[in-house]
C-alpha positions in Angstrom: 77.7 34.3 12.8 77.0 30.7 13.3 73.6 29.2 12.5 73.0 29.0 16.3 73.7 32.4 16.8 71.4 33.3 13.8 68.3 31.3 15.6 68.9 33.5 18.6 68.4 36.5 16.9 65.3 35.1 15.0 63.4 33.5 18.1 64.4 36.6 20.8 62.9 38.2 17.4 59.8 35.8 17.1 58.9 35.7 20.7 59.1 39.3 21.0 56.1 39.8 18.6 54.1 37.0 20.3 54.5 34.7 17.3 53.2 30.7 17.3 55.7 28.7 17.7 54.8 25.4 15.9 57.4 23.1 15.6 61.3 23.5 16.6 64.3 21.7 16.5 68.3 22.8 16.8 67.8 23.6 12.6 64.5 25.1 12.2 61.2 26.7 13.8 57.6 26.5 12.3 55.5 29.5 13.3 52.7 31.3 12.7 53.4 34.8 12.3 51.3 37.2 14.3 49.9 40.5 12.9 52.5 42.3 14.3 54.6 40.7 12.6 53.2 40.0 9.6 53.1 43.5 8.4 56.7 43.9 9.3 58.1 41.4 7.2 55.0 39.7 4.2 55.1 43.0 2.7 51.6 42.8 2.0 50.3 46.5 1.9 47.1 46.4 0.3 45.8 43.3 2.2 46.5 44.9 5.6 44.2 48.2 4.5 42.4 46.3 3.5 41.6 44.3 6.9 41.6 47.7 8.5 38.9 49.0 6.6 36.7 45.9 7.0 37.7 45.0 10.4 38.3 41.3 8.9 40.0 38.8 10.7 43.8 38.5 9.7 44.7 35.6 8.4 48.3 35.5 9.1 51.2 33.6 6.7 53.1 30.9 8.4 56.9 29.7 7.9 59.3 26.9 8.2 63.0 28.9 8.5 65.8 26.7 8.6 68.9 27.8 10.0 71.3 25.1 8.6 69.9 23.9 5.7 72.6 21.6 4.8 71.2 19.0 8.2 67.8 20.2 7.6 68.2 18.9 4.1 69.8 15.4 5.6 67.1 14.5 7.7 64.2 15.4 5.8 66.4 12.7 3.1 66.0 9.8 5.6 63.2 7.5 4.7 60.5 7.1 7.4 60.1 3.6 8.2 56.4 2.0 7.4 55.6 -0.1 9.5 55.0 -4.0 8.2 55.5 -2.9 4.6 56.4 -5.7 2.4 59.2 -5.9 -0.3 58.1 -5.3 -3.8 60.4 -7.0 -6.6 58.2 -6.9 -10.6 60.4 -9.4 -13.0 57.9 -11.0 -16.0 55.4 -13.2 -14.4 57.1 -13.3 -11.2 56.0 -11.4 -8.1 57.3 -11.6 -4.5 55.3 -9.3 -2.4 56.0 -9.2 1.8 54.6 -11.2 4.7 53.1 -7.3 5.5 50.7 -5.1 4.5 52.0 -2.0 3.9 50.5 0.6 7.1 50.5 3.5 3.9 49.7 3.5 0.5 54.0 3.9 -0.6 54.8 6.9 -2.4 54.6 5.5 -6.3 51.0 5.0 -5.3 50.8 1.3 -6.4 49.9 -0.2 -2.0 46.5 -1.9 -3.5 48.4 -3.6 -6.5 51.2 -4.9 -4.4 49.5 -6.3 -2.2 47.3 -9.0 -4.5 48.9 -11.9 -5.8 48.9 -12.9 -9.3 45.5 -15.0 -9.2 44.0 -12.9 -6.5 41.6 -11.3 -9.7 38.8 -13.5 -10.5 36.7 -13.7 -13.1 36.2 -12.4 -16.8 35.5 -8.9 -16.1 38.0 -8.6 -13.2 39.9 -5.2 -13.4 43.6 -5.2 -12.0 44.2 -2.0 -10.0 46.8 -0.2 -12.3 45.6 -2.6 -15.3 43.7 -2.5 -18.0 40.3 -4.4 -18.5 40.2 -7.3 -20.6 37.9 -10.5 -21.2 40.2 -12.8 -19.7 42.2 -10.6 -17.2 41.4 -13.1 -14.6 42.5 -16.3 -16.2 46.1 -14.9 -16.9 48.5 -14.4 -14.3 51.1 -12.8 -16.1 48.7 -9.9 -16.7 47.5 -9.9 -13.1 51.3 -9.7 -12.3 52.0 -7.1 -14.8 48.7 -5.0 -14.1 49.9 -5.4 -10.3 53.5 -4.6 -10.3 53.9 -3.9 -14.1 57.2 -2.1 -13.5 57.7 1.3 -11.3 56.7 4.1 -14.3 53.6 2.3 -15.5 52.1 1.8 -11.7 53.4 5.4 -10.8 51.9 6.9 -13.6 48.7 5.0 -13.7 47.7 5.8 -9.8 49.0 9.3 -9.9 46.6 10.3 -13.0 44.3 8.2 -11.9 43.8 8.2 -7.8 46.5 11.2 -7.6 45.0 14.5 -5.8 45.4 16.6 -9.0 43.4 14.3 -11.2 42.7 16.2 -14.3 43.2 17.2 -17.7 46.5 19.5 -16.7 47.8 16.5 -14.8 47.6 14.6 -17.9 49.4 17.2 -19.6 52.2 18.4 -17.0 52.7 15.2 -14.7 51.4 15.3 -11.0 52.2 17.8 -9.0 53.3 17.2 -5.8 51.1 18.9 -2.5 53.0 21.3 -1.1 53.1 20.7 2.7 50.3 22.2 4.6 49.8 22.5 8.6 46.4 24.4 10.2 44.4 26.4 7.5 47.7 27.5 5.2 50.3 27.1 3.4 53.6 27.0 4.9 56.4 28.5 3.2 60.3 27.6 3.7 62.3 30.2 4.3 66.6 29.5 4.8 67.8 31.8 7.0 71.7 32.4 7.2 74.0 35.2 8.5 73.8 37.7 5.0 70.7 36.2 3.9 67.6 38.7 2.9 65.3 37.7 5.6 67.5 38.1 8.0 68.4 41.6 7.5 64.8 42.3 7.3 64.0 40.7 10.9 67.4 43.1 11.9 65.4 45.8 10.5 62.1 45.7 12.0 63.5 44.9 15.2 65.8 48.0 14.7 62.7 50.0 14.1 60.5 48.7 16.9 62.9 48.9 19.0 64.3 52.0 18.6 62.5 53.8 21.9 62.4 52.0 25.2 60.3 52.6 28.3 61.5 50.0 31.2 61.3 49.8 34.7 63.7 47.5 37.3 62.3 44.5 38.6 62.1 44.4 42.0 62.4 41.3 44.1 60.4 39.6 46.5 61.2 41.0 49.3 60.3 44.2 47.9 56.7 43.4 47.2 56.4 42.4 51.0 57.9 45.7 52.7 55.2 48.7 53.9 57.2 51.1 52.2 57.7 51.6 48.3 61.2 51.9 46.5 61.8 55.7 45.0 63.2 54.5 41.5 65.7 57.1 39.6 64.5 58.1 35.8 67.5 58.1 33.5 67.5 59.3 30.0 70.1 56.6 27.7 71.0 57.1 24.3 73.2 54.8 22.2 75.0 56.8 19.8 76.7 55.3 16.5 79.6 57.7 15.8 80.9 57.0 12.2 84.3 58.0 10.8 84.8 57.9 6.9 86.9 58.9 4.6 88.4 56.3 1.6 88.3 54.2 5.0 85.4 53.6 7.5 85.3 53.4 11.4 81.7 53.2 13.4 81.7 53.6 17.3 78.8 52.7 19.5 78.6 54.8 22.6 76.1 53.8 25.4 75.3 57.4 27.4 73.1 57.6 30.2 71.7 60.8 32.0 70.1 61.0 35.4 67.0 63.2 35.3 66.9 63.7 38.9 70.9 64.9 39.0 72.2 65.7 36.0 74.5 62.9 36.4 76.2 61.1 33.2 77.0 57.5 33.0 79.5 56.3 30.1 79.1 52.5 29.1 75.3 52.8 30.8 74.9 49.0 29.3 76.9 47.1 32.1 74.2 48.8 34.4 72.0 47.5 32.4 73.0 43.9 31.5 73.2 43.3 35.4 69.5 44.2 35.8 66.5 42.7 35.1 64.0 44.9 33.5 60.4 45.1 33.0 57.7 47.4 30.9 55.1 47.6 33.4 55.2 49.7 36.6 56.5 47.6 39.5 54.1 46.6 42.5 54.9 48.7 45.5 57.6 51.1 43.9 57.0 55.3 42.9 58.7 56.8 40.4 60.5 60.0 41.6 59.6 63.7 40.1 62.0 64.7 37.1 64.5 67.6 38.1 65.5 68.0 34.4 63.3 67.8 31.4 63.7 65.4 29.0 65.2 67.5 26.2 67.3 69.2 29.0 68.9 65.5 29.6 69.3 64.9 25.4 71.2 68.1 25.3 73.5 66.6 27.5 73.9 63.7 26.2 74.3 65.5 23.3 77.4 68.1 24.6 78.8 64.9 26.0 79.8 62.9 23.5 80.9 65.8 21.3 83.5 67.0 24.0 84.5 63.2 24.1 84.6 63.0 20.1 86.7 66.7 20.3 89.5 64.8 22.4 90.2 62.4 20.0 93.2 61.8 17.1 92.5 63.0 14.4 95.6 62.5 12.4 93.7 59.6 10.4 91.8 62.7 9.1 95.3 64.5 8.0 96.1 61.4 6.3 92.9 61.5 4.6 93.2 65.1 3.1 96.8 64.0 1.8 95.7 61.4 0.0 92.5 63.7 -1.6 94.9 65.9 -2.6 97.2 63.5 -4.5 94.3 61.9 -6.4 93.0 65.2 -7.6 96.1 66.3 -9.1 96.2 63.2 -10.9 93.1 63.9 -12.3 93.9 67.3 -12.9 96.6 65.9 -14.9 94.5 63.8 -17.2 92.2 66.5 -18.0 94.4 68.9 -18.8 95.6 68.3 -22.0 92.2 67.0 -23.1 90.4 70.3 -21.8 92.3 72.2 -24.8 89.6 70.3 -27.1 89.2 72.8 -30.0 85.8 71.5 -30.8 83.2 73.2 -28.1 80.6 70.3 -27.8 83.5 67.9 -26.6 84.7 70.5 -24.9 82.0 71.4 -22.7 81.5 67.2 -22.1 84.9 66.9 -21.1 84.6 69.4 -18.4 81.5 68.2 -17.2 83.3 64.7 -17.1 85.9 66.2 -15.1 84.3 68.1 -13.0 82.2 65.0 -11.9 85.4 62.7 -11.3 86.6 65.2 -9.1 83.1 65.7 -7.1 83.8 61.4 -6.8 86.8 61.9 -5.3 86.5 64.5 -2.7 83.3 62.5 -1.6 85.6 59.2 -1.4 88.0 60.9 0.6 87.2 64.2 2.5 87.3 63.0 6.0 83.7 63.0 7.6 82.3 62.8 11.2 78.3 61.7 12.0 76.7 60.7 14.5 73.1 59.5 15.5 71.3 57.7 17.9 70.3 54.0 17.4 68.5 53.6 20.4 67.2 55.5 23.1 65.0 55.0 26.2 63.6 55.8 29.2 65.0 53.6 32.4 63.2 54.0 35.9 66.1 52.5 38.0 66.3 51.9 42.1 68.4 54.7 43.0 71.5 53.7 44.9 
């Protein structure tokens, strides 16, 4: 999948569960997840009983995911321009600050410094910012210069430990942290989000589970709203089965199957009738929904009947092929235990034959041909009749 593809999937995901959207671009979204969501995929148990119990307020987490981290990397790289900020250059006694002030303190933390020249301190007890305090501070220059520009680590690490936001005793200790970035009342957390990645399969999952049973209607148009008389819409009973076929080798099928609760009648591929249409979860103005005819587990025995006669019809020799193949690799290993279940001693014996009976329990379950199927989704679809 490409990364487009992947953002699909995550904001039809997002939007579905009435998330905030924050900030997007063609790489990444910011949002805010709501509490539907936020149970789904924070994994955080204990603080959602706990909000239950009290009848808090949630306080939801909030995430940047980036879809293509590689360009999301290369633009957050490009310096923003300051507006009017000058050019610093420290060599000895020499300072050549801009024609500017800069519009933001720059990010070694040394914008009050830079922008004083070298007898801009007056006075005996004068204190450079980034300097240290001395009798004649103000009568030198070359201190003045070297308090105010006195190379990149001394002013970086003089205004981070001492006008930095983590001013303290572990700051002195560890360096200067730098503050996370923060938006609204928390913290926002970056997330990468790539076709195989973790958080992906997780969104794939919880959509998968809250959208495993469907209850839609057809939209009507217009014109329909307008008309005296209401549309009779036809219930239908759809199930998408996943058929797979394994053996040392692995086949899935998806079959779409729909059922007419009014008829009886059954619809193969019931997704092209559905792809044209657009559908809605709320009862249609000015439509009635026609009385069932056949029950709904009536229709999912159907269903059911139906895509076993279809999955009787099929070849099977794959399955032949299969068994052939069992066969052959148990009397291989039939071969290899046999001269070592003669074992004299009984302990090594017995572990021998539990060893072998095990290898071949692996390989009938590798290769014995197998048949499942289940339903992925299933729903209920009120549709005009035709």
């Amino acid at each position: 999948m490409t990364p487009r593809q992947v953002q699909k999937h995550v904001m039809d995901y997002l939007e579905a569960t009435e998330c905030q959207i924050i900030e997007k671009s063609p790489v990444h979204v910011t949002v805010k997840l709501s509490p539907r969501a936020d149970q789904m995929l924070t994994d955080r148990p204990y603080y959602w009983g706990f909000v239950e119990r009290t009848g808090a307020e949630p306080q939801t987490l909030s995430f940047t995911f980036v879809f293509d981290p590689e360009k999301y990397d290369a633009a957050a790289s490009v310096p923003t321009p300051r507006g009017g900020a000058g050019l610093i250059a420290a060599g000895g006694n020499n300072v050549a600050v801009g024609y500017g002030a800069p519009a933001s303190p720059p990010p070694w933390g040394g914008g009050a410094a830079a922008s004083q020249g070298p007898n801009d301190a007056k006075g005996p007890g004068a204190r450079p910012p980034g300097g240290n305090p001395g009798p004649d501070a103000g009568s030198n220059p070359g201190a003045n210069a070297g308090g105010a520009a006195g190379g990149p680590i001394s002013a970086a690490g003089n205004a981070a430990a001492n006008n930095g936001p983590n001013d303290g005793i572990l700051a002195r200790y560890f360096g200067v942290t730098p503050m996370l970035p923060r938006l609204g009342p928390g913290l926002i957390r970056r997330e990468d989000i790539t076709f195989g990645s973790r958080r992906l399969r997780q969104i794939w999952s919880a959509a998968q589970t809250e959208g495993k049973c469907l209850h839609l209607f057809e939209a009507p148009g217009n014109l329909q709203r307008m008309t005296l008389f209401s549309a009779a819409y036809e219930p239908w009973l759809a199930v998408c089965f996943k058929v797979e076929l394994s053996c040392d080798l692995r086949r899935e099928e998806l079959h779409f199957t729909g059922v007419s609760l009014l008829t009886g009648e059954v619809r193969e591929n019931f997704s092209s009738i559905l792809d044209s249409l657009e559908l809605t979860p709320r009862l249609p103005e000015n439509v009635h929904i026609q009385p069932y005819e056949i029950s709904l587990a009536s229709g999912a025995g159907l269903l059911e009947r139906h895509i076993l006669s279809k999955l009787s019809g099929q070849d099977y020799s794959w399955a032949e092929a299969a068994r052939r193949r069992l066969q052959e690799e148990l009397e291989i290993i039939d071969a290899y235990y046999e001269e070592l279940l003669k074992e004299p001693d009984e302990e090594k014996r017995f572990a021998t034959q539990e060893q072998h009976a095990s290898r071949r329990k692996e390989t009938i379950w590798q290769y014995e041909p197998n048949i499942s199927v289940s339903p992925v989704v299933y729903g209920l679809f009120h549709l005009r009749r035709q």
